[in-house]
C-alpha positions in Angstrom: 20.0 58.4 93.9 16.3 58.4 95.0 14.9 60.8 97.8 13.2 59.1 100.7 10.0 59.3 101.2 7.4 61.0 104.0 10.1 63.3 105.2 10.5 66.9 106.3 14.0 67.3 104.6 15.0 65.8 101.3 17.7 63.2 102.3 18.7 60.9 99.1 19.5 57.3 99.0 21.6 55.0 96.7 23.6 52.2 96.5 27.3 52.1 96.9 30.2 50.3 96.2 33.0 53.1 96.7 36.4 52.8 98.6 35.6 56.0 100.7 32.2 55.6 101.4 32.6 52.2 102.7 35.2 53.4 104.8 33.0 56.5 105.9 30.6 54.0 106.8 33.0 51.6 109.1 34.3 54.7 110.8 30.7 55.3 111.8 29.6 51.6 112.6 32.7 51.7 115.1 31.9 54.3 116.6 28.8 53.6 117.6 26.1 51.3 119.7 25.6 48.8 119.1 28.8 47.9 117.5 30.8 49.7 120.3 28.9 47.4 123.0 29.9 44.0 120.7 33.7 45.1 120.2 33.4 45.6 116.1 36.2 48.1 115.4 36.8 50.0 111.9 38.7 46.6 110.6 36.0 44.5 111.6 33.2 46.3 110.1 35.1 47.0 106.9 35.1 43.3 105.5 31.4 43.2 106.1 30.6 46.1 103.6 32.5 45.0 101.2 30.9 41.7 101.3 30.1 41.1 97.4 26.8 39.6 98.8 25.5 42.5 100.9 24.5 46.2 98.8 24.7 49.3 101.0 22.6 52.2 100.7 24.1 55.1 101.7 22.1 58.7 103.1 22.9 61.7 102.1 21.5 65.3 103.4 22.4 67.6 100.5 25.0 66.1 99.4 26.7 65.3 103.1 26.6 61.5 103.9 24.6 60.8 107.4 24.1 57.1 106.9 24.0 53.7 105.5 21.7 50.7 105.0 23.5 47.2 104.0 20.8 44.3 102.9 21.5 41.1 101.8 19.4 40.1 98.5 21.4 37.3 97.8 23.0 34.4 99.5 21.4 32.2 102.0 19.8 35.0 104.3 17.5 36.6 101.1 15.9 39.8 102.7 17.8 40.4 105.7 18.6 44.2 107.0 21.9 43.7 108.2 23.2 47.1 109.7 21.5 50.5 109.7 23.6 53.4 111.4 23.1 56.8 111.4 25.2 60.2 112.0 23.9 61.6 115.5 23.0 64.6 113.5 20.5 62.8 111.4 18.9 61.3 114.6 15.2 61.3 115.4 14.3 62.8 112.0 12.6 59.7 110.8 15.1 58.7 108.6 16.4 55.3 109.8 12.2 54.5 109.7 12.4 56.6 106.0 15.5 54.2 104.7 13.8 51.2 106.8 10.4 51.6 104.5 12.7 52.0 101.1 15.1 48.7 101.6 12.1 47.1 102.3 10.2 47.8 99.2 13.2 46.4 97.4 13.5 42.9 99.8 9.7 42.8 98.6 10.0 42.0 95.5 12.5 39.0 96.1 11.3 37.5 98.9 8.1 37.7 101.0 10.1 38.1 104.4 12.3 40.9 105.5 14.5 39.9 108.7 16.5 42.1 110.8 18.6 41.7 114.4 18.4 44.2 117.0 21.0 43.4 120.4 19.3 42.7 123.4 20.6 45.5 125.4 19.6 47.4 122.2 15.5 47.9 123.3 15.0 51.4 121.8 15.6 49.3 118.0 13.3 46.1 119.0 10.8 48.4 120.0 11.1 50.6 116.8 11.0 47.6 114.7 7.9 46.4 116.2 6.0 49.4 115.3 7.0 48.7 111.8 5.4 45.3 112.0 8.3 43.1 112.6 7.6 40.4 115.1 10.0 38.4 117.1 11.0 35.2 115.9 13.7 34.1 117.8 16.7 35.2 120.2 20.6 34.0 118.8 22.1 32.9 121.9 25.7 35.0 122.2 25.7 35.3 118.6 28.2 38.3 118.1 30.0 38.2 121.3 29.6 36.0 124.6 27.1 37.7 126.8 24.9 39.4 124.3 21.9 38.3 122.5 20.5 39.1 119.0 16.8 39.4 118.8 16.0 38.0 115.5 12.6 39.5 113.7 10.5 39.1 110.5 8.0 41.4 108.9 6.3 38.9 106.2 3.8 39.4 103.5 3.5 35.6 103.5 4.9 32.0 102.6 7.5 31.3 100.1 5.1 29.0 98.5 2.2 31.9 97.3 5.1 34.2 96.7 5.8 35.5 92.9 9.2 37.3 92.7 8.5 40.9 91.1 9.8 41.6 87.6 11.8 45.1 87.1 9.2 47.2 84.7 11.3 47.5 82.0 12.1 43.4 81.7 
């Protein structure tokens, strides 16, 4: 587990891949927006974190989980933030900016561009990503369910073609 950085409180972050916390981290997805507002119960958000081609990051706050990243490194989509949810307790702290920052230092090093989707009803998350230097790129027409759009966004640090994927320091 690392500790995020440029925070208050030490909340710690590392990849997962167990049964409970997956689950921990559909209960949460279902229970809240935007996933409430786009009908994704428990059973549909499940499946999606155990996706072999998406990693989730879960947070912790000493030792108590209050959240999860999932990115996709893999795959056709290379670099895409897929789902970010916080525990209401952990809200407003800077910690979804805090995980934000750390999933995209790894995305970095595979691929020049990080995407992520934000709802269009969901404007307090387009507005955040903006700050960070994401820029829109494109709206998904009804992508998730009839009657709601996905704004689609990219924070690049160029093409493809200049880009040199990043070798682990001990390769």
């Amino acid at each position: 587990m690392d500790t995020l950085k440029g925070l208050s409180i030490p909340v710690s972050i590392g990849k997962t891949t167990e049964t409970e916390d997956l689950q921990w981290c559909a209960r949460l997805m279902a229970s809240n927006e935007p996933w409430i507002s786009l009908q994704r119960t428990y059973e549909d958000s499940l499946p999606l974190l155990e996706d072999p081609l998406s990693e989730v990051y879960l947070l912790q706050k000493e030792g108590v989980r209050i959240g999860f990243i999932m990115i996709k490194l893999k795959g056709s989509f290379t670099g895409y933030i897929q789902t970010i949810a916080l525990a209401d307790s952990a809200r407003g702290l800077g910690i979804g900016e805090a995980a934000i920052h750390y999933v995209e230092e790894l995305i970095f090093r595979v691929s020049p561009n990080v995407f992520i989707c934000a709802s269009s009803f969901n404007t307090g998350a387009q507005k955040l990503y903006q700050r960070l230097g994401y820029e829109v790129v494109g709206i998904l027409k009804d992508y998730v369910i009839k009657g709601y759009d996905e704004v689609f966004m990219r924070k690049t640090r160029g093409s493809f073609h200049d880009f040199k994927i990043q070798k682990p320091a001990n390769a």
